[in-house]
DRENLUM-854382 format. One line per 8 residues: their letters; for each residue z negated, y negated, x negated of C-alpha. Coordinates in Angstrom, 1 decimal, always signed. Example, Ala and Ser with C-alpha at 12.3 -4.5 7.8 and 13.67 -1.06 7.14 Angstrom:
as = -7.8/+4.5/-12.3 | -7.1/+1.1/-13.7 .
//
This chain:
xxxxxxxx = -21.0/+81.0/+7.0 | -23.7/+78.5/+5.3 | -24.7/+78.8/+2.1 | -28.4/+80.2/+3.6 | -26.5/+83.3/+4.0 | -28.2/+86.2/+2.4 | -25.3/+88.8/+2.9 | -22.4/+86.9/+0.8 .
xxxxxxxx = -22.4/+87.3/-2.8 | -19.7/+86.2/-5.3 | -19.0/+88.5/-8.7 | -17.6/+86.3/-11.8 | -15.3/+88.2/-14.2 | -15.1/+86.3/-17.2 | -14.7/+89.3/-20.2 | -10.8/+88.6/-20.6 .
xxxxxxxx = -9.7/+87.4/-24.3 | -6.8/+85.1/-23.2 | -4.3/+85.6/-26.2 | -1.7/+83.9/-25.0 | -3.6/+80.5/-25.2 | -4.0/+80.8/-29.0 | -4.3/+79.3/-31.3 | -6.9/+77.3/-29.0 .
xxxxxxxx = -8.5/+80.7/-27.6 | -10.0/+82.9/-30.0 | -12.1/+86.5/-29.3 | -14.9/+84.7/-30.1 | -13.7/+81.7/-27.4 | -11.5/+82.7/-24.5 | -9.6/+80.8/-22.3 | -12.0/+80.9/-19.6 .
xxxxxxxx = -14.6/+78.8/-21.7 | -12.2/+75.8/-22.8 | -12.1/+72.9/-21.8 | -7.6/+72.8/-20.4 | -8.3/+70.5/-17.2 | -10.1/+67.5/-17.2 | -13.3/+68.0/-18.8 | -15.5/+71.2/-17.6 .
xxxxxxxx = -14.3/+74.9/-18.4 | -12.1/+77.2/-16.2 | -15.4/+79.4/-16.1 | -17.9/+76.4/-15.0 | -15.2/+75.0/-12.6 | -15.2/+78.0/-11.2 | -19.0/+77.9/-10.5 | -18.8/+74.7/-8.7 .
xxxxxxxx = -15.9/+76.1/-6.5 | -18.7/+78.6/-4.8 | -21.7/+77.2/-5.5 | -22.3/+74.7/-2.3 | -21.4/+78.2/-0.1 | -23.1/+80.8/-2.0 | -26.6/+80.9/-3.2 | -27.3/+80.6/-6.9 .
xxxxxxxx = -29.4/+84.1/-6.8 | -26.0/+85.8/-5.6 | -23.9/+85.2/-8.6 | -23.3/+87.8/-10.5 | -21.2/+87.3/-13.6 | -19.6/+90.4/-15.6 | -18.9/+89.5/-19.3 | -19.0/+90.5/-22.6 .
xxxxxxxx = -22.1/+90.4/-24.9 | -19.7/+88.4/-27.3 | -19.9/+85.8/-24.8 | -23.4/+85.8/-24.4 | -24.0/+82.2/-25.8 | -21.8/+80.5/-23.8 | -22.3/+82.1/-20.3 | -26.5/+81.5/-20.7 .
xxxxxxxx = -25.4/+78.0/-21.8 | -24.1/+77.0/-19.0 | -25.8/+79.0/-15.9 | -28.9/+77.3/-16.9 | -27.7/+74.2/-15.3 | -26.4/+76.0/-12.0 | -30.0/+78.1/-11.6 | -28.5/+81.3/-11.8 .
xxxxxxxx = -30.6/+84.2/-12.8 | -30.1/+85.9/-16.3 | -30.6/+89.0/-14.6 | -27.5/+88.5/-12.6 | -25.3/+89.0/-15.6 | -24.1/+92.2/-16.9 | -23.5/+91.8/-21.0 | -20.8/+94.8/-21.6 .
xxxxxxxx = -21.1/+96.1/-25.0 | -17.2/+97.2/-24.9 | -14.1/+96.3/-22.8 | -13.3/+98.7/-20.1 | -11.1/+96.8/-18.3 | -11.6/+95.8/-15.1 | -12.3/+98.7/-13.0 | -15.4/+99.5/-14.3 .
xxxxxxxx = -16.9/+95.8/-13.9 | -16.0/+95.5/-11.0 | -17.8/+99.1/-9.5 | -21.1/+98.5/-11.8 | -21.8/+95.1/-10.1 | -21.2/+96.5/-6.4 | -23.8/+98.9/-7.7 | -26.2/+96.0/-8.7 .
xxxxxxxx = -25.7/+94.2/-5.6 | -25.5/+96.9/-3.2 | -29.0/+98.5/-4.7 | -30.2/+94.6/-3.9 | -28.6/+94.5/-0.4 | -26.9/+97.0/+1.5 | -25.5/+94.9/+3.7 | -23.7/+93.0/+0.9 .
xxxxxxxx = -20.5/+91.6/+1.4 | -18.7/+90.1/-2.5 | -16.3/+88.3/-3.4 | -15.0/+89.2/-7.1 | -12.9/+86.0/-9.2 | -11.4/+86.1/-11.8 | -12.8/+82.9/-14.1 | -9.5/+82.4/-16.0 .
xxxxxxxx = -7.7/+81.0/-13.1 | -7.2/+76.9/-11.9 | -7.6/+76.0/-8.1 | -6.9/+72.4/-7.4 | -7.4/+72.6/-3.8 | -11.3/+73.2/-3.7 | -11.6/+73.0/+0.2 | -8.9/+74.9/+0.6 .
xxxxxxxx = -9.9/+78.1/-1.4 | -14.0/+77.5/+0.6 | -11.9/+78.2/+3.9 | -10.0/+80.5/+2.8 | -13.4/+82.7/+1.2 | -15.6/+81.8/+4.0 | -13.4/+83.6/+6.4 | -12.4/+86.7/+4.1 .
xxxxxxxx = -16.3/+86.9/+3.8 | -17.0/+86.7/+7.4 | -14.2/+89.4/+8.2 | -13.5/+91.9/+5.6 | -15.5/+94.2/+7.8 | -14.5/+97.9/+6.2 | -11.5/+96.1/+4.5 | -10.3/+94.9/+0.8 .
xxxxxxxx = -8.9/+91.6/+1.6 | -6.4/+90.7/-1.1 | -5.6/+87.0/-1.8 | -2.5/+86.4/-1.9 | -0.6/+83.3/-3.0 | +2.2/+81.4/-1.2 | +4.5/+81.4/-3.8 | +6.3/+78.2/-5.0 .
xxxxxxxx = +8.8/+79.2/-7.3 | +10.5/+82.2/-8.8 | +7.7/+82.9/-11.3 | +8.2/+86.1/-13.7 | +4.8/+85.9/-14.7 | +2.8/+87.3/-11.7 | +2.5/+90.4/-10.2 | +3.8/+90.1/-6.6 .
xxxxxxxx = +2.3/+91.6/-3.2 | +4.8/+93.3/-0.5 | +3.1/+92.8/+3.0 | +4.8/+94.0/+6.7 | +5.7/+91.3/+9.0 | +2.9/+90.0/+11.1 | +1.4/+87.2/+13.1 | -1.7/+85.1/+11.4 .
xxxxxxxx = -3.4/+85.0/+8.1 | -4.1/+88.9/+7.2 | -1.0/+90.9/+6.6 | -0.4/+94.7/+5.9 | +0.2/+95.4/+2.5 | +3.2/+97.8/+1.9 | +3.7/+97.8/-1.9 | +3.4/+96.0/-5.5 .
xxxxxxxx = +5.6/+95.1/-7.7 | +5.2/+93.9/-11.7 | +6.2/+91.4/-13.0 | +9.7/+90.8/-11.7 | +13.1/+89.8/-13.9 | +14.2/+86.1/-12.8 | +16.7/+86.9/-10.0 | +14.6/+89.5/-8.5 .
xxxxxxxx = +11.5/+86.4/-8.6 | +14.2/+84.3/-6.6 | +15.1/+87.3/-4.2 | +10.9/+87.6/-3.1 | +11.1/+84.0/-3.1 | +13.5/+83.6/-1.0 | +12.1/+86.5/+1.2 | +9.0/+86.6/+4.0 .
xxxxxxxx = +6.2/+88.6/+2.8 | +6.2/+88.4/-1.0 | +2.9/+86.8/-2.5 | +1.7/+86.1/-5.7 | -1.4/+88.7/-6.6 | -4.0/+86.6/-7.4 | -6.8/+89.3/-8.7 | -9.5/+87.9/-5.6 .
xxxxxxxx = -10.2/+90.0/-3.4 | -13.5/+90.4/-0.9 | -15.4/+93.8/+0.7 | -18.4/+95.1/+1.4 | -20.1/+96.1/-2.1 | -20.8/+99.6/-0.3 | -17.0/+99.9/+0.1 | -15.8/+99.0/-3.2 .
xxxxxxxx = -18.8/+102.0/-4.3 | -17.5/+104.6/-1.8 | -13.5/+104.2/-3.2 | -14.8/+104.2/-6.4 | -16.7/+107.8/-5.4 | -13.2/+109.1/-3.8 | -10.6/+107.5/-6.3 | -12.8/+107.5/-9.8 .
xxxxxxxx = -15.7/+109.9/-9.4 | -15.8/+110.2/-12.9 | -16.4/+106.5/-13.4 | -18.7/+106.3/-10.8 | -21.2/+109.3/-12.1 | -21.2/+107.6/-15.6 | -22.3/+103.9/-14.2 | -24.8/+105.5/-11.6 .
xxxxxxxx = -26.1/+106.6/-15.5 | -26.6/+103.1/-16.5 | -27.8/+101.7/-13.0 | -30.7/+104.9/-13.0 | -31.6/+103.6/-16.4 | -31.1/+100.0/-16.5 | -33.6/+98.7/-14.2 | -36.5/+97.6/-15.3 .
xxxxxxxx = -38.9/+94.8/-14.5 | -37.8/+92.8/-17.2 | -34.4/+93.0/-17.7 | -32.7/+94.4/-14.7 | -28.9/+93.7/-14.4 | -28.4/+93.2/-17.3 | -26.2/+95.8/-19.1 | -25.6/+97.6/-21.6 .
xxxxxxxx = -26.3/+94.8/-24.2 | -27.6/+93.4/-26.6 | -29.8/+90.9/-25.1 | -33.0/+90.1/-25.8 | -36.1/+89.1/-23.9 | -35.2/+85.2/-23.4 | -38.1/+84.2/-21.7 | -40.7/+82.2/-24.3 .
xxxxxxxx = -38.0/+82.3/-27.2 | -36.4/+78.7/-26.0 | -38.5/+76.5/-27.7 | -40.7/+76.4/-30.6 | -44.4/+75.7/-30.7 | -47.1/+74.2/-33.6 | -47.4/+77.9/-34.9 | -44.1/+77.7/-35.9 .
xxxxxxxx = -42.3/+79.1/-32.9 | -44.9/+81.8/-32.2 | -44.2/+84.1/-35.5 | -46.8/+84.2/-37.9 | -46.2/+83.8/-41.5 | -45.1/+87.5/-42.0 | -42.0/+87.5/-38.7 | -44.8/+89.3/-36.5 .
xxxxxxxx = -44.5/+88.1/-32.8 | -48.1/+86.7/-32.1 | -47.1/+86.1/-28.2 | -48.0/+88.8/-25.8 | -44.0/+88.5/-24.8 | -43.2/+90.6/-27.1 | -44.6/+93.9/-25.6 | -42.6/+93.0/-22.9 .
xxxxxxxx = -39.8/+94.8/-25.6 | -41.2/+98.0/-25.0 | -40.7/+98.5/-21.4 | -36.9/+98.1/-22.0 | -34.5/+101.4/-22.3 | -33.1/+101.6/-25.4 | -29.5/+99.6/-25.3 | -28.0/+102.7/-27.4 .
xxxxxxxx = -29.1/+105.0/-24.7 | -27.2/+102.8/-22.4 | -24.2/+102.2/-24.6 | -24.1/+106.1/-24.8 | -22.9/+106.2/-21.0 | -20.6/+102.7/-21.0 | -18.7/+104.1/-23.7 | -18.2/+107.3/-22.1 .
xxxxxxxx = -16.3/+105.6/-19.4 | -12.4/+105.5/-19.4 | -11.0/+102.1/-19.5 | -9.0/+101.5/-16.2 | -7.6/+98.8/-14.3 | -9.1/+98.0/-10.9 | -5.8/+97.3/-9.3 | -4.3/+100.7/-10.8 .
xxxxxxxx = -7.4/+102.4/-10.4 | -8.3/+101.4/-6.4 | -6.2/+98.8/-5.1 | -2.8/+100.5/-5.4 | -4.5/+103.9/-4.3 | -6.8/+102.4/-1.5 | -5.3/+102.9/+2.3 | -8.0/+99.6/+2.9 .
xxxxxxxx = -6.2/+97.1/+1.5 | -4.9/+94.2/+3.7 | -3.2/+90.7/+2.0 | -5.2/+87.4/+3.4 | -2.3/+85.3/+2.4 | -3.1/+81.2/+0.8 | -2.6/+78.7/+2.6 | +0.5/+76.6/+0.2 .
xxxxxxxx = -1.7/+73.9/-0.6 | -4.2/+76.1/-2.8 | -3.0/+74.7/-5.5 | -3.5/+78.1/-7.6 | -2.9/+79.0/-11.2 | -3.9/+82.2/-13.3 | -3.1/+80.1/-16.7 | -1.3/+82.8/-18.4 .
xxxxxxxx = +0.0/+80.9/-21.0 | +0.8/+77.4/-22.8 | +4.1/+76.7/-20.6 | +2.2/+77.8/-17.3 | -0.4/+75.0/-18.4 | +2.0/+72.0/-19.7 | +3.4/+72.5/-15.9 | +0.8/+71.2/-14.6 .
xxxxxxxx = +0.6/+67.9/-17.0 | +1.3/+64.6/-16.0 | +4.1/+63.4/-18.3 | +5.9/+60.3/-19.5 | +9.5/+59.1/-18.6 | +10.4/+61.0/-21.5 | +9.0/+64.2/-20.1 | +6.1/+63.6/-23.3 .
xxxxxxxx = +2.5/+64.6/-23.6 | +0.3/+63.7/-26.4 | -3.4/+65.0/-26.6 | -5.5/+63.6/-29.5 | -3.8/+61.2/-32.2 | +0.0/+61.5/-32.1 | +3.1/+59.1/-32.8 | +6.4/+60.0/-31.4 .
xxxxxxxx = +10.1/+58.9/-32.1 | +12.6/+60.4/-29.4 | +11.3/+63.3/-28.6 | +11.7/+64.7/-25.5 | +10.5/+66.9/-23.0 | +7.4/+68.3/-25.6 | +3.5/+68.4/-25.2 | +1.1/+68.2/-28.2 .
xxxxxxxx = -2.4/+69.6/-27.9 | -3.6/+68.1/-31.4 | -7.4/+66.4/-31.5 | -8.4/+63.3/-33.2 | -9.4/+63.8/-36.5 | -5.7/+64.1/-37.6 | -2.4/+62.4/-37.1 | +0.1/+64.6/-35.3 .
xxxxxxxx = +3.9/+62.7/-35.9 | +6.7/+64.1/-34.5 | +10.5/+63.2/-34.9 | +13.7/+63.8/-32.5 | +12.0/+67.2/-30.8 | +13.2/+68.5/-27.9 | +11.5/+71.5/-25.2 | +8.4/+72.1/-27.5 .
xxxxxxxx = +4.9/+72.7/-27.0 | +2.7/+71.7/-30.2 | -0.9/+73.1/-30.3 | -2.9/+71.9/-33.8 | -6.5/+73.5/-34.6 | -8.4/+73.2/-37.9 | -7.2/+76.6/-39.3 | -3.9/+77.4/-37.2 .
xxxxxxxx = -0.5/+75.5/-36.3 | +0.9/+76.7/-33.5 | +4.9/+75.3/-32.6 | +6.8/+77.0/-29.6 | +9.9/+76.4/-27.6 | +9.3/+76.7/-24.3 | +10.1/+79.1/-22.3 | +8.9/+81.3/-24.9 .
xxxxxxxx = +5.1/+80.5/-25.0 | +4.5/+84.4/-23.6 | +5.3/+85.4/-26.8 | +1.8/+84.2/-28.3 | +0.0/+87.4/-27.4 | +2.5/+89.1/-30.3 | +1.4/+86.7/-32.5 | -2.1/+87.6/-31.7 .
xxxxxxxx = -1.5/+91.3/-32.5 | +0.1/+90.5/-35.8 | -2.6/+89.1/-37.1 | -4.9/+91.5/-36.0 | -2.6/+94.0/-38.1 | -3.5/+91.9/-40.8 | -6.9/+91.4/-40.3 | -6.6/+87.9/-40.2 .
xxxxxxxx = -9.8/+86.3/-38.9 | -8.1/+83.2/-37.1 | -7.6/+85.9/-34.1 | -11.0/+86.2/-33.8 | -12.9/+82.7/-34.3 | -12.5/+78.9/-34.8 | -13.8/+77.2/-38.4 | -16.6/+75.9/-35.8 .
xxxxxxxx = -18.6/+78.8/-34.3 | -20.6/+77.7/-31.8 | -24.3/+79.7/-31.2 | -26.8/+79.2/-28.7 | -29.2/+77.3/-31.4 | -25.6/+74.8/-32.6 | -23.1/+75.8/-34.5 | -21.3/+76.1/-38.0 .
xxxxxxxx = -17.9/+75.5/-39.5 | -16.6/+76.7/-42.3 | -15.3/+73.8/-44.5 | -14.2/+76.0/-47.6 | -14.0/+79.4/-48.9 | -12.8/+81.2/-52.2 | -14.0/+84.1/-54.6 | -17.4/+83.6/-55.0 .
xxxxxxxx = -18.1/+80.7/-52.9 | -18.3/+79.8/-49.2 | -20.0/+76.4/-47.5 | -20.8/+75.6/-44.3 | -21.9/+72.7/-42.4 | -24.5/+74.1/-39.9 | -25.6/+72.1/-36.9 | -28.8/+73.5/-35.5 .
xxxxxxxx = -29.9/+71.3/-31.8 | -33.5/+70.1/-31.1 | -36.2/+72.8/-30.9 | -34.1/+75.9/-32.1 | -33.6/+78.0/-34.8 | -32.1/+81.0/-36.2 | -33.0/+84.4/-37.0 | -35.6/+85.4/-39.4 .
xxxxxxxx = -33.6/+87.7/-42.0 | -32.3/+88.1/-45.1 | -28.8/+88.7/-47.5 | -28.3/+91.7/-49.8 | -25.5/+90.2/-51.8 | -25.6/+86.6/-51.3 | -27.8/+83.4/-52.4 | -27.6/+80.5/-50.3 .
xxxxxxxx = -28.0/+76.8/-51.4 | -29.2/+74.2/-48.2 | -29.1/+70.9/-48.6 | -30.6/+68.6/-44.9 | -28.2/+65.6/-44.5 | -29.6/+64.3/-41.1 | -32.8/+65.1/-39.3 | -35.6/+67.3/-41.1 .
xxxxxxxx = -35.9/+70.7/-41.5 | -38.2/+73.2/-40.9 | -37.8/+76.1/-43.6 | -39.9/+79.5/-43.9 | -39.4/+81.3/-47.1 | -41.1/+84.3/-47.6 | -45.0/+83.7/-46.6 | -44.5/+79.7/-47.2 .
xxxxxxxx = -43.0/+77.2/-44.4 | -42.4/+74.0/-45.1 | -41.0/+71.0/-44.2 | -37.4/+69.5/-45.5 | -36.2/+65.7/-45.1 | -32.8/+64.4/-45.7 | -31.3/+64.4/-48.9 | -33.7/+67.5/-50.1 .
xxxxxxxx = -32.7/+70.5/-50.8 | -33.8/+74.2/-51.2 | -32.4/+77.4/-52.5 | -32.5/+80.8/-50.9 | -31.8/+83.7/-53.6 | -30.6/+87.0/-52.5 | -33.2/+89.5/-50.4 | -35.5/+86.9/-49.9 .
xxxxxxxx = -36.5/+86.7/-46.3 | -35.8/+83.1/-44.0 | -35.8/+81.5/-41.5 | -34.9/+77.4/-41.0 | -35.6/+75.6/-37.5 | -35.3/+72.1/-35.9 | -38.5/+70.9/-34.6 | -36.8/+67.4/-34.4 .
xxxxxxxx = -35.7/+65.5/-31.1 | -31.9/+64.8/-33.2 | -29.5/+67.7/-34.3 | -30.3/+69.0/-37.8 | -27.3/+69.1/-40.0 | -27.4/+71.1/-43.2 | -24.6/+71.9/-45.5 | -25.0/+75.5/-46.8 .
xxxxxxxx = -23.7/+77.0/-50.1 | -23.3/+80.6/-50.2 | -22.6/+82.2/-53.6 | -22.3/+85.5/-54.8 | -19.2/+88.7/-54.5 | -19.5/+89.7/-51.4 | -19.9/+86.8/-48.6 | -18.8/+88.1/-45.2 .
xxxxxxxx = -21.1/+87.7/-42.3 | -21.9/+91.5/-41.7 | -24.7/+90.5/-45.2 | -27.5/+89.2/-42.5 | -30.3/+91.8/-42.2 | -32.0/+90.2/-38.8 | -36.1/+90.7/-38.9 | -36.4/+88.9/-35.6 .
xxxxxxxx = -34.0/+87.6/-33.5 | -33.1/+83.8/-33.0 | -32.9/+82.8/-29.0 | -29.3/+83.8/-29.1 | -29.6/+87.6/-30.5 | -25.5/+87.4/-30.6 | -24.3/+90.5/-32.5 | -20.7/+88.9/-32.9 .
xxxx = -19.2/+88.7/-36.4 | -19.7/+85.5/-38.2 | -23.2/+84.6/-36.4 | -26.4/+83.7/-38.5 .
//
């Protein structure tokens, strides 16, 4: 296979929330977009793993429209369509994904053969895994081929693959099992034809449609719904979302970004609107669809399925928490590892994921991981790092919003980060980049105070627009509509003042969207 090859196609599936690497992942920022190895995310390394054998218009990427910012982000640098990714307005788990973009593809090209990755996982071994995809792409044939991973220790944390003796690189599969206790994890290590279950697997999309039709026929009637619906000349494949027309909404121009004075659309974009279903009508089917498992829903069931086992040098890691991570780290002689500003007097054998605009001291520790954010502390023995995801559910019992974002919340147009909050007050620093902006709207319950400390403003208030310089300031009350931009070549940086009884995010009535069109909690 060459990368010319019109038949291979590759399906990203980056919609999981990755709990267990809080406090650093949040809902609003899963593990697949941080930054754990070296200095690109798991979801962009995972891009430049398949992009010099697969061609940028055959990525397909299945999210959620929570994610929206950081997926468009970053595929504009890697040419891949936005029509290629499917926004999901709920989690379905995987199963449902997974069948809705073999639709996609296989309505494209019949003759499709994909490859579906989860965007979550580490692969050292680049050439490795590109020999290993090129020939499950050139032979899967009427076959699910299953990577499966040579394991290396007696890990409880995978899911393991039982495959029947044979000769060569594809195997028989004969079973699964969970997550196994420790002795049983030394037992399948210690035994041919137990393999770690990596979530890759390759087919034909046609196959993956037709078990889906035999298996779930109920899931497939409800996304042949969305597919019948969906396309459109504008906006095809993407689903069922949120997402506006992005085309013309980039940049702004001398009439003040193409609005006139009133938030009417004077481009000729904007008809292009009309000719898009209506998302609700779309929603209507995806949230008819049962939430199910790909692996419980097809691959346990399938009589298809055959193991294409790693070579050992993969170098392969689904991530799955903190300790499964720190593994991986170089360390001192003292077993150590400091991120950001730390100072250290005999510990041993602890990491400590801090940053650098605080000091992070530690005394006589032992067996520890240390993760230090803005808003949340995070200190566990290792060993027990797993236990993070019950963290995570606590405070979602107590509606705790450090579960669910960072103090920085980054947007398509910057971010902001809340620097304090009490009864009656809330302020911000908002960062908006060159040529951006955010919606036109407007708050029922809440003034706002915004004051430029570097770069200039552009602010439109009611009919007026005008411009404001560093070291002014202007005041928004309540109900009055909008809108402030960049049309700098620097990063505008305003501090915002929010005042009133009610303060919470959900207070933005939206006229016209900003570039982003996020509908996440705690956008602008």
């Amino acid at each position: 296979m060459n990368q010319g090859n019109k038949d291979n196609y590759v399906v990203l599936l980056a919609g999981g929330s990755g709990s267990r690497f809080w406090p650093q992942a949040r809902v609003l920022e899963p593990k697949q977009f941080l930054t754990l190895h070296k200095n690109k995310s798991l979801f962009e390394k995972t891009i430049l793993r398949i992009k010099p054998i697969i061609l940028s218009q055959n990525i397909f990427i299945a999210t959620s429209c929570l994610y929206q910012n950081q997926v468009l982000e970053i595929i504009k640098n890697y040419k891949i369509p936005l029509t290629n990714v499917i926004f999901e307005s709920l989690p379905q788990n995987t199963g449902p994904s997974i069948c809705l973009a073999a639709m996609f593809i296989n309505k494209i090209n019949p003759n499709a053969k994909a490859a579906f990755l989860p965007c979550d996982h580490l692969i050292t071994n680049t050439g490795v895994f590109q020999k290993m995809l090129r020939s499950a792409l050139a032979g899967c044939a009427d076959k699910i081929a299953l990577f499966g991973i040579c394991p290396t220790h007696p890990a409880t944390g995978y899911g393991y693959i039982k495959t029947l003796a044979g000769r060569g690189p594809i195997l028989k599969v004969a079973g699964f099992c969970e997550k196994p206790d420790f002795k049983t994890a030394q037992r399948f290590l210690k035994t041919k034809g137990y393999f770690w279950n990596s979530g890759i697997f390759v087919s034909l999309a046609r196959t993956i449609i037709e078990e889906f039709k035999h298996y779930l026929p109920g899931t497939y009637k409800e996304l042949e719904k969305i597919v019948t619906v969906q396309r459109s000349e504008v906006n095809q494949g993407v689903i069922p979302a949120q997402v506006g027309i992005q085309r013309g909404y980039d940049r702004m121009d001398s009439r003040f970004h193409g609005y006139d004075k009133n938030g009417r659309r004077e481009f000729p974009e904007a008809e292009l609107l009309q000719k898009i279903k209506n998302p609700q009508e779309i929603n209507k089917y995806w949230k008819n669809i049962k939430p199910i498992s790909f692996d419980y829903g097809i691959i346990e069931k399938t009589g298809l399925l055959v193991c294409l086992k790693s070579p050992k040098n993969l170098g392969w890691s689904d991530l799955g928490s903190w300790e499964s991570w720190d593994k991986l780290v170089p360390k001192d002689n003292s077993g150590n590892k400091f991120f950001g500003q730390a100072i250290d007097l005999k510990s041993r054998n602890i990491t400590v994921f801090g940053s650098a605009k605080r000091i992070i001291a530690t005394i006589g520790l032992n067996d520890l991981i240390v993760v230090d954010t803005p808003d949340a502390l995070l200190i566990t023995k290792k060993g027990l790092s797993e236990e993070v995801k019950k963290i995570v559910e606590i405070l979602k019992k107590r509606q705790r919003q450090e579960h669910y974002l960072h103090k920085t919340v980054k947007r398509k147009w910057g971010c902001y980060t809340v620097l304090d909050a009490a009864k009656g007050f809330k302020i911000k620093i908002i960062e908006i980049k060159p040529k951006h902006f955010i919606s036109l709207q407007y708050h029922k319950k809440r003034s706002e105070h915004w004051v430029v400390v570097e770069g200039a403003a552009l602010v439109q208030k009611g009919k007026r627009v005008w411009k404001v310089s560093s070291n002014e300031s202007t005041y928004i009350p309540a109900s009055c509509i909008h809108r402030i931009s960049n049309p700098g070549d620097s990063i505008l940086k305003i501090v915002e003042v929010q005042t009133g009884n009610y303060l919470e995010e959900d207070d933005i009535v939206r006229l016209v969207e900003d570039s982003s069109n996020s509908s996440a909690p705690g956008s602008l």
